[in-house]
C-alpha positions as CSV (number, residue, x, y, z in Angstrom):
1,X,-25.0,9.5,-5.5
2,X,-21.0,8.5,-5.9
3,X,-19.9,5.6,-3.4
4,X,-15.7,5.7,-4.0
5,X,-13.6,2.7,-3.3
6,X,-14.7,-1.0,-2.2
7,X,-16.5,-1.1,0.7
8,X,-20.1,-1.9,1.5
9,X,-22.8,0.6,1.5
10,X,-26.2,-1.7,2.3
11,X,-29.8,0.6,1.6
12,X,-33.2,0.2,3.0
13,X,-36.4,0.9,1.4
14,X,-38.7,4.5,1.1
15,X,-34.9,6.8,1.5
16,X,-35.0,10.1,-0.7
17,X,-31.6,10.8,-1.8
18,X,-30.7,14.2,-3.6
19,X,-28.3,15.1,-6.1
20,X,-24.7,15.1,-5.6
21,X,-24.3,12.8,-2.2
22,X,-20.7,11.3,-1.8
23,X,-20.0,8.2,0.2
24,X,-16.6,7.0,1.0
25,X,-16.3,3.3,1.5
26,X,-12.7,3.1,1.5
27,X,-9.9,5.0,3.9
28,X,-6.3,4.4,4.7
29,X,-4.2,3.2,8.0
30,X,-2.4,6.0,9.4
31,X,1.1,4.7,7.4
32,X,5.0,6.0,8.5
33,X,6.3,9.4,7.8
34,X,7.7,7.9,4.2
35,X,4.1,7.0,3.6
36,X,1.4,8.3,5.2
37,X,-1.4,6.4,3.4
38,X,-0.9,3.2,4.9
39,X,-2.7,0.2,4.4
40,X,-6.4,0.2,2.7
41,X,-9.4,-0.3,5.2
42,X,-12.8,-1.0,4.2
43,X,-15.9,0.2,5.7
44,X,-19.4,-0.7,6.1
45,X,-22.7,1.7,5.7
46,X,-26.2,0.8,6.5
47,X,-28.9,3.6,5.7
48,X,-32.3,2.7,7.0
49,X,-35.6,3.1,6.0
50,X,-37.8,6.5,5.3
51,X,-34.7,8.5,5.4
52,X,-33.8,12.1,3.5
53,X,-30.4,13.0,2.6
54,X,-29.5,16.4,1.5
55,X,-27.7,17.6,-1.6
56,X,-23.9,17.4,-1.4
57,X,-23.7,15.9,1.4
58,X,-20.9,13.4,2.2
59,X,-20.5,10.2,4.7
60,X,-17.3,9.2,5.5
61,X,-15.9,7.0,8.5
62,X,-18.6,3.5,8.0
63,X,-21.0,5.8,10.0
64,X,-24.8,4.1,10.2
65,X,-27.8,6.0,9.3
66,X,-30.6,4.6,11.3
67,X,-34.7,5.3,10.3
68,X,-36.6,8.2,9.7
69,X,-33.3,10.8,9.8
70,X,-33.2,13.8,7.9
71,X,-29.3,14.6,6.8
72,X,-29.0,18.3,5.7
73,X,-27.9,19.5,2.9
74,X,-23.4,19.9,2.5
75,X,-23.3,18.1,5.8
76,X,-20.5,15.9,6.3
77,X,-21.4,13.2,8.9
78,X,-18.7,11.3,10.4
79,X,-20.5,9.7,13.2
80,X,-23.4,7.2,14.0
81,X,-26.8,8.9,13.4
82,X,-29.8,7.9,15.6
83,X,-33.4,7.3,14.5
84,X,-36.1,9.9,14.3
85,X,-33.0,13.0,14.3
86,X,-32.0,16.0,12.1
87,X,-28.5,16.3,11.3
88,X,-26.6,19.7,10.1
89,X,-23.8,20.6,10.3
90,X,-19.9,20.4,9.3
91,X,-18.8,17.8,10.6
92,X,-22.2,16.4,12.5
């Protein structure tokens, strides 16, 4: 697992993780047209218990994993994810 930048990435108990998962913790404000990487932002993860996460996949945005959820391999997941789900997809 790679977590980039300086944010916060805060992990339950009983989670499988597999090879090659990329977290981003850090993003940019939306800057002017001489630079469009504005300001640095950090953001939060929480990754719940019991949980499987797929090879290559990557979480970007401070999204929230809750329990029990199965993240598919090379999915990128940008949002929220709910207990007891499966998640596939580019983005889900």
């Amino acid at each position: 697992m790679t977590i980039h930048r300086n944010g916060i990435v805060k992990i339950a108990d009983n989670n499988h993780f597999v090879p090659d998962i990329t977290i981003l913790t850090g993003s940019h404000e939306i800057g002017n047209h001489y630079r469009r990487a504005g300001d640095g932002v950090k953001l939060e993860y929480k990754i719940g218990s019991g949980n499987w996460i797929g090879a290559e996949s990557t979480l970007v945005n401070g999204c929230q994993i809750g329990d029990g959820v199965i993240v598919r391999a090379c999915a990128l997941v940008t949002k929220d994810c709910e207990d007891d789900h499966l998640y596939l997809a580019v983005p889900c």
